[in-house]
MMTF fields as JSON, N, C-alpha, C and O atoms, coordinates in Angstrom:
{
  "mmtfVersion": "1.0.0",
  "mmtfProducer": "UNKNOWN",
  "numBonds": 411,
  "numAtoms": 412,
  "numGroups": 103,
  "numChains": 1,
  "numModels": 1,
  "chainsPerModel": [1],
  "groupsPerChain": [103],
  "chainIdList": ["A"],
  "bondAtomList": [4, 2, 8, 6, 12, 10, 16, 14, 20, 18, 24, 22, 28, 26, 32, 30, 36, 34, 40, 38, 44, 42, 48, 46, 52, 50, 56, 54, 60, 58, 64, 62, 68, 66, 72, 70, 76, 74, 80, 78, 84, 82, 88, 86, 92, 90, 96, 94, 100, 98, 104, 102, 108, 106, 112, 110, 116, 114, 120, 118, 124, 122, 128, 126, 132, 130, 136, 134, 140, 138, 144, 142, 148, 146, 152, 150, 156, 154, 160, 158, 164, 162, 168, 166, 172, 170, 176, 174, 180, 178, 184, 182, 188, 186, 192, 190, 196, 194, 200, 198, 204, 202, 208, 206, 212, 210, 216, 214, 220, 218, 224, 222, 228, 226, 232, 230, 236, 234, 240, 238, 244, 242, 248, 246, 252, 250, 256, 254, 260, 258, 264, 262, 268, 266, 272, 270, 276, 274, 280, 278, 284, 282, 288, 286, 292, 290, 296, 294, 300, 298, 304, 302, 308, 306, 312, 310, 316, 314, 320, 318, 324, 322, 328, 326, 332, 330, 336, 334, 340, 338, 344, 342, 348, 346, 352, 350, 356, 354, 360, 358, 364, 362, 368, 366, 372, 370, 376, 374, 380, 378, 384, 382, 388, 386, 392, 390, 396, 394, 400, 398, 404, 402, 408, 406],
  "bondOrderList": [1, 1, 1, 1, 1, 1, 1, 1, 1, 1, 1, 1, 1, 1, 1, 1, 1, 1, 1, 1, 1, 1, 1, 1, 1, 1, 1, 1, 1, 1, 1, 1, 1, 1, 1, 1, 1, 1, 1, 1, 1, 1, 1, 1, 1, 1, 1, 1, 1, 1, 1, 1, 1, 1, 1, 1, 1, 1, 1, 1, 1, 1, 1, 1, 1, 1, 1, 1, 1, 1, 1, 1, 1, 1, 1, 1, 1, 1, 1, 1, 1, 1, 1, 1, 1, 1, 1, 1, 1, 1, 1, 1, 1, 1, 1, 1, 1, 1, 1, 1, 1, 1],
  "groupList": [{"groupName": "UNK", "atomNameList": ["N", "CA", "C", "O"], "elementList": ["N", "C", "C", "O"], "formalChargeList": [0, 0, 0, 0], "bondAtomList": [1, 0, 2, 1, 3, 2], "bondOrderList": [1, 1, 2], "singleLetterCode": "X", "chemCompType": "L-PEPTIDE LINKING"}],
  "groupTypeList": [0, 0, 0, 0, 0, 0, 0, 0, 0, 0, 0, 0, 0, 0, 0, 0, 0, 0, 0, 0, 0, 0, 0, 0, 0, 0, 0, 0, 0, 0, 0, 0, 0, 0, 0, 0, 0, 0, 0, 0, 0, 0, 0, 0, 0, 0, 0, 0, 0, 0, 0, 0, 0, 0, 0, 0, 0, 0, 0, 0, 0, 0, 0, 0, 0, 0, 0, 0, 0, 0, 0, 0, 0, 0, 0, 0, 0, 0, 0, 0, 0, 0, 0, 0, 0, 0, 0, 0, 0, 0, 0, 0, 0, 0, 0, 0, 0, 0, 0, 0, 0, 0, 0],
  "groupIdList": [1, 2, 3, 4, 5, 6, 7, 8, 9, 10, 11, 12, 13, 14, 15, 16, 17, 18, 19, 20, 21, 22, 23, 24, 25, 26, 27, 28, 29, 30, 31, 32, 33, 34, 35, 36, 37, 38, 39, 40, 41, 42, 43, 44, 45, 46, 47, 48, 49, 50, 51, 52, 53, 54, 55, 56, 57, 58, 59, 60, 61, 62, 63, 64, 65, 66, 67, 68, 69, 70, 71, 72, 73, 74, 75, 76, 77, 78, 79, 80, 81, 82, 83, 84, 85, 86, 87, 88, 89, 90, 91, 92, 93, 94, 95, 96, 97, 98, 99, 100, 101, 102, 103],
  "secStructList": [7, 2, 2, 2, 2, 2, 2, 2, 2, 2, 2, 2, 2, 2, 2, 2, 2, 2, 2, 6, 7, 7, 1, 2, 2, 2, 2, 2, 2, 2, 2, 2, 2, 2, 2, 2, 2, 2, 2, 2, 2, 2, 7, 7, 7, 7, 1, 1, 7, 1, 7, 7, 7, 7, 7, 7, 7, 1, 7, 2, 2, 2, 2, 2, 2, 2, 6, 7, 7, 7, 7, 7, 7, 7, 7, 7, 6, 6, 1, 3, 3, 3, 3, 6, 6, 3, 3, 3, 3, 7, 7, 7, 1, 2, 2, 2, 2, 6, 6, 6, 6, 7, 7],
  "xCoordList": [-29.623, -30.41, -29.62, -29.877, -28.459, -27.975, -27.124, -27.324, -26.426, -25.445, -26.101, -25.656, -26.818, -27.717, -28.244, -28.079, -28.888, -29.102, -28.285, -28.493, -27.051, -26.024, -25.398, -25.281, -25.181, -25.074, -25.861, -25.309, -27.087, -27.907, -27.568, -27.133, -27.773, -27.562, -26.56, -26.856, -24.796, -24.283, -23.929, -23.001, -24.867, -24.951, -25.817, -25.521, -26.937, -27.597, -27.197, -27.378, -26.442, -25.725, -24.793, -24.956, -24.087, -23.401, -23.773, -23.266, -24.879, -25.827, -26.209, -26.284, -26.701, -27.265, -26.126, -26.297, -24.772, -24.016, -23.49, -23.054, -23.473, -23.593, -24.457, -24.189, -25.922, -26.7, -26.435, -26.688, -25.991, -25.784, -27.236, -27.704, -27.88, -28.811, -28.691, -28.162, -28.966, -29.124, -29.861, -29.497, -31.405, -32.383, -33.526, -33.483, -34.189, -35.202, -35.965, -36.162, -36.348, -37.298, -37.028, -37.791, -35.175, -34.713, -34.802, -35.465, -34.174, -34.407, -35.888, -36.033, -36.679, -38.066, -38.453, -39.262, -38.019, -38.561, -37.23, -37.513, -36.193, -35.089, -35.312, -34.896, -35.852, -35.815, -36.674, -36.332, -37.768, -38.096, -37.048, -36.606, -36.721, -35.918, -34.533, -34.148, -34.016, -32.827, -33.703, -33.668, -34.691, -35.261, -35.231, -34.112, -36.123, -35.846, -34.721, -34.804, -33.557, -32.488, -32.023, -31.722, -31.976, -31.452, -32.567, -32.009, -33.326, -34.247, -33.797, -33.811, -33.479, -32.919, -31.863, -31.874, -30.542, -29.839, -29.598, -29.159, -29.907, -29.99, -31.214, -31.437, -32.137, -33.514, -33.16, -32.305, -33.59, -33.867, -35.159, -36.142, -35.141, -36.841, -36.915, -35.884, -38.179, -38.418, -38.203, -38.498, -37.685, -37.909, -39.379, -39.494, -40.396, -41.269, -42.464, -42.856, -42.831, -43.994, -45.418, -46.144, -45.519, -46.808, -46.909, -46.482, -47.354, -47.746, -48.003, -48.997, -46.859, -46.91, -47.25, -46.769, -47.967, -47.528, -49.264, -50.306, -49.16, -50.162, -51.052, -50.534, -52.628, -53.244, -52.845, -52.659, -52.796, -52.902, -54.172, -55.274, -53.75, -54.967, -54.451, -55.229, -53.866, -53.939, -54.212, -53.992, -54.762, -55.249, -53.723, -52.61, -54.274, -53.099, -52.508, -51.416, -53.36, -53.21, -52.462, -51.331, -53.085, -51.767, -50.799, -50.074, -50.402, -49.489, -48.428, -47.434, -48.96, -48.328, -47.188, -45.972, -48.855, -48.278, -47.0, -46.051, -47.04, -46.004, -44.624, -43.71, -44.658, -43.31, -43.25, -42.814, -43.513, -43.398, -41.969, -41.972, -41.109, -40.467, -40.867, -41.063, -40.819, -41.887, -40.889, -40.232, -40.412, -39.322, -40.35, -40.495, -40.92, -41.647, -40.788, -39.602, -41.22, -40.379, -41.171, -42.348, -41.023, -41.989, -41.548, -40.464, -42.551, -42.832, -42.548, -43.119, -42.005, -41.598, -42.622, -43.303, -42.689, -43.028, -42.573, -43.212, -41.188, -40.848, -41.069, -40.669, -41.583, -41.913, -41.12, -41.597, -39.757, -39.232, -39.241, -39.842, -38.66, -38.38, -36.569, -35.878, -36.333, -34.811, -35.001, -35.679, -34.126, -34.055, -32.899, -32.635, -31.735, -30.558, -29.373, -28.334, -29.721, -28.738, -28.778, -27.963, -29.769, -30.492, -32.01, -32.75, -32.156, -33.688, -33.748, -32.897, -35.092, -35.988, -37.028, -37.442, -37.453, -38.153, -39.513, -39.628, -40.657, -41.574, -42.387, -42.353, -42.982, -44.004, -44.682, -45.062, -44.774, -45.619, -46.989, -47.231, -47.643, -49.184, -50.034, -49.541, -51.159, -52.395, -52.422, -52.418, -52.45, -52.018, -50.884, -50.956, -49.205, -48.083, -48.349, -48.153, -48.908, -49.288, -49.923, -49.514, -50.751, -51.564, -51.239, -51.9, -49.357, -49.073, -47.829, -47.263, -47.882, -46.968, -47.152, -48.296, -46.062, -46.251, -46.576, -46.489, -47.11, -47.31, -46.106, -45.163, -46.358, -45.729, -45.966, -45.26],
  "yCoordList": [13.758, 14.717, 15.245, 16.365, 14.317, 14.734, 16.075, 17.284, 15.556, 16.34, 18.016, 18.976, 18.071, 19.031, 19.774, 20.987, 19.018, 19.602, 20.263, 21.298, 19.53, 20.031, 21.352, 22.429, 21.307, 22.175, 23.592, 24.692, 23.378, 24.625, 24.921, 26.026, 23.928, 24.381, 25.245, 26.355, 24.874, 25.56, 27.031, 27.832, 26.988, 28.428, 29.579, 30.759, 28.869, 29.42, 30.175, 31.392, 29.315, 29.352, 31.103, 32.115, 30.968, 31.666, 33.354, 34.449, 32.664, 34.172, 34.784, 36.009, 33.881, 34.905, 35.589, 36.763, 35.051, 35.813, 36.837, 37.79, 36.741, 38.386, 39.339, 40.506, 38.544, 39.37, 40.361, 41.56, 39.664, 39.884, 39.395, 40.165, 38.327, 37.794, 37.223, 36.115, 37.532, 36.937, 36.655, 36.557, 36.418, 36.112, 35.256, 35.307, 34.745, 34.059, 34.601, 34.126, 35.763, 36.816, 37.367, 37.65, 37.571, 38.624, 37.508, 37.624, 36.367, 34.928, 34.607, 34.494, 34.519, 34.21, 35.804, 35.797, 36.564, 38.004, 37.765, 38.144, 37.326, 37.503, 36.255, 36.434, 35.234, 34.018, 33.917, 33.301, 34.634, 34.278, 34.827, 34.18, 36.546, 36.834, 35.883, 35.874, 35.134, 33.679, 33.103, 33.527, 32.173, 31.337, 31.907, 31.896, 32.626, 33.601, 33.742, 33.652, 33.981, 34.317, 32.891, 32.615, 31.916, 30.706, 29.985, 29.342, 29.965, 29.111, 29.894, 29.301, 31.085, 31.536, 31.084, 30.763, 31.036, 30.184, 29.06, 29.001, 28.206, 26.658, 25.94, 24.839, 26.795, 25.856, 25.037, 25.521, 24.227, 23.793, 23.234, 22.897, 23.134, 22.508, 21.526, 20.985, 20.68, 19.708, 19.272, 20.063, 18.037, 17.614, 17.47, 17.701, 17.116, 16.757, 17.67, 17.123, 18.618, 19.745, 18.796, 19.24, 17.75, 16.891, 16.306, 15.208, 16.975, 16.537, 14.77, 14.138, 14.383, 12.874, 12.047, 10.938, 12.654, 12.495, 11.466, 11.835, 10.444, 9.979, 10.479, 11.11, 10.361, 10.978, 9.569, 8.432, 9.926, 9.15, 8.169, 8.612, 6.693, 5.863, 5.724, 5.794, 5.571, 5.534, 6.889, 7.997, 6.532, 7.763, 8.268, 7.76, 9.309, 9.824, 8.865, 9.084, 8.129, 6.665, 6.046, 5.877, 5.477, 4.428, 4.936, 4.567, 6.027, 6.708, 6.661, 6.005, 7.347, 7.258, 5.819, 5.726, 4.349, 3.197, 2.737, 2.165, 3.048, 3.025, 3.444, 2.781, 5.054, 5.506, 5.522, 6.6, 4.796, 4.622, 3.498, 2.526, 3.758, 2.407, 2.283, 3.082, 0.481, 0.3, -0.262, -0.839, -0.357, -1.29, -1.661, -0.835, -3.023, -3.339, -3.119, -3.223, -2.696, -2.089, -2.603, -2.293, -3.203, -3.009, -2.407, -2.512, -1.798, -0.622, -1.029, -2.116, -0.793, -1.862, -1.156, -0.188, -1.533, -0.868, 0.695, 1.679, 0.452, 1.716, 2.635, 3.721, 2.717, 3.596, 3.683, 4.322, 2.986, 2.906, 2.001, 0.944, 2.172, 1.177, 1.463, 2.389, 0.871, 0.373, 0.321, -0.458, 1.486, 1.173, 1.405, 1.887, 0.917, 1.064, 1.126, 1.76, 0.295, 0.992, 2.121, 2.556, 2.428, 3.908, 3.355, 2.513, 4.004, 3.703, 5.155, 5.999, 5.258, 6.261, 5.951, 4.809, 7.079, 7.381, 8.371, 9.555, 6.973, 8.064, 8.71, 8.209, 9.642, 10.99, 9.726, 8.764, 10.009, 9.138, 9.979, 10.882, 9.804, 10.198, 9.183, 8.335, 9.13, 7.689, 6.914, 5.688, 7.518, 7.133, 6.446, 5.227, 7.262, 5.66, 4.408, 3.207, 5.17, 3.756, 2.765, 1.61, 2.966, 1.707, 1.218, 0.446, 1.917, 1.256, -0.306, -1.287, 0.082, -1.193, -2.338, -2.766, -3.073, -4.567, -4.724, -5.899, -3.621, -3.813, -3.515, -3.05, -4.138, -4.01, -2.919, -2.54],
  "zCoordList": [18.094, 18.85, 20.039, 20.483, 20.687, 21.875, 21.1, 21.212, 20.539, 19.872, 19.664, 20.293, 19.023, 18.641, 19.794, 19.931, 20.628, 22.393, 23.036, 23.669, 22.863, 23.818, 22.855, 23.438, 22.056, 21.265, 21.4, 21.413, 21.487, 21.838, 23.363, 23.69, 24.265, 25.619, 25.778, 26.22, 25.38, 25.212, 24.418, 24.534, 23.75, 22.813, 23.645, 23.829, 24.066, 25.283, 26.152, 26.183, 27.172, 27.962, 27.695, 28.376, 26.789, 26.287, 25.575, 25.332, 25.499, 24.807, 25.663, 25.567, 27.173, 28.48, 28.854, 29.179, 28.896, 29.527, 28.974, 29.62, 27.582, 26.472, 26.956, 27.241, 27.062, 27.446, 28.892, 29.004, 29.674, 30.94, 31.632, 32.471, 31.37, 32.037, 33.14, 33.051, 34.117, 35.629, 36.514, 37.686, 35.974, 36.574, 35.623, 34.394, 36.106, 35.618, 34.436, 33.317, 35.018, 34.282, 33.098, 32.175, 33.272, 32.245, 31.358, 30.327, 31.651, 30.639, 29.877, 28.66, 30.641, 29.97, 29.041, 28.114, 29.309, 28.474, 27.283, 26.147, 27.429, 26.622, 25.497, 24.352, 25.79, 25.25, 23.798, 22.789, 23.988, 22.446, 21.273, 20.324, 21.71, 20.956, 20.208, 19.038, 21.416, 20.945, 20.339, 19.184, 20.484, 19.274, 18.424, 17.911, 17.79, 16.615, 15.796, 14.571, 16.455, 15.988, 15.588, 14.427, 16.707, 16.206, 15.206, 14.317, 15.178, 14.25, 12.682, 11.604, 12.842, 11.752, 11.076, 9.888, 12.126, 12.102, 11.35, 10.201, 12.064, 11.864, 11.811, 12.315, 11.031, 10.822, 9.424, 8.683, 9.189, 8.087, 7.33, 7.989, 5.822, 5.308, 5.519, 5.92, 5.383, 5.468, 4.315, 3.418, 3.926, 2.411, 1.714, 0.511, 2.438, 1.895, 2.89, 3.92, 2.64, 3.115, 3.846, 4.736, 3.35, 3.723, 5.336, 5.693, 5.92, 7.605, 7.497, 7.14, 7.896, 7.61, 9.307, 9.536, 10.173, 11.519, 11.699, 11.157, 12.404, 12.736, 13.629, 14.55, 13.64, 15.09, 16.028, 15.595, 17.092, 18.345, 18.931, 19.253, 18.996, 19.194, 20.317, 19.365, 21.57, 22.971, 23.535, 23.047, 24.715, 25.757, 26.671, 26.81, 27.078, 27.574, 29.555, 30.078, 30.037, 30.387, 30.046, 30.502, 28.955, 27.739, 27.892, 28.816, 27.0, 27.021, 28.541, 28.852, 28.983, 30.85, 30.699, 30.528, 30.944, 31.002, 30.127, 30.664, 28.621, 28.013, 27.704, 27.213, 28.205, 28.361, 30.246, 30.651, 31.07, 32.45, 32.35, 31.595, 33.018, 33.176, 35.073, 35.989, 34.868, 36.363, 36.838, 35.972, 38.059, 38.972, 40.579, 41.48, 40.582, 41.59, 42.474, 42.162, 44.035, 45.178, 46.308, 46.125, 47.302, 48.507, 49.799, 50.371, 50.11, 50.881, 52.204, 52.29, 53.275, 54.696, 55.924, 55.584, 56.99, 58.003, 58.388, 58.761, 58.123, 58.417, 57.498, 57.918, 56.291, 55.601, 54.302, 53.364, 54.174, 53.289, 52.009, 52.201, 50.599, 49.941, 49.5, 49.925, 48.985, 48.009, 46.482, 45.813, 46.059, 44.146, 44.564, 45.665, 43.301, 43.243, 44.188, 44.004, 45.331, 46.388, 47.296, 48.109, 46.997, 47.89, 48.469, 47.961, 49.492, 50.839, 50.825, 51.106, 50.386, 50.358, 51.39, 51.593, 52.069, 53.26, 52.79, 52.474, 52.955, 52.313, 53.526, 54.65, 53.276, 54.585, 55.068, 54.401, 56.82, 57.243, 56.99, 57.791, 56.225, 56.237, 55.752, 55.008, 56.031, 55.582, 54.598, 54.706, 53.562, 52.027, 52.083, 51.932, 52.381, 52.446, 53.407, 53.22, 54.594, 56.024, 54.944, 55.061, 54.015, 53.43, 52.442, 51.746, 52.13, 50.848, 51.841, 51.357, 52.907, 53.673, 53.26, 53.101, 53.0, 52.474, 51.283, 50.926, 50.08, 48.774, 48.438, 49.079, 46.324, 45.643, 45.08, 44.146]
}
């Protein structure tokens, strides 16, 4: 999938500047036209036509909890915590004041 990603990014990339695209706008008005063209491209069939995809038994909650990765941190007086070698400074407003001393 990376392969394939990077692959488009760079084709992308490359097509705005054909285009002479230089703004946001001209991009979002220019962009379906590239899908199009590339899905033409390099789409391929499915082998087997049959929607083989499960419905979803967790809530979108679950969900959250499951693709979340969690790193417990505690919060100091001064407002900060530590991931990785870096101290982050959170807004003094009411809501962080009452996260002090938690995990």
């Amino acid at each position: 999938m990376e392969r394939a990603n990077r692959t488009l990014q760079d084709r992308l990339i490359k097509e705005m500047r054909l285009e002479g695209i230089c703004s946001i706008a001209e991009a979002n008005a220019w962009l379906p036209c590239f899908i199009e063209h590339f899905n033409q491209k390099f789409a391929k069939c499915a082998r087997n036509s049959k929607n083989l995809h499960r419905p979803l038994t967790e809530s979108h909650l679950e969900l959250d909890d499951i693709f979340t990765w969690q790193e417990p941190r505690k919060v100091t007086k001064n407002l900060t915590l530590t991931y990785d070698k870096c101290i982050y400074l959170l807004e003094p407003i009411e809501l962080n004041h009452k996260l002090v001393g938690q995990y």
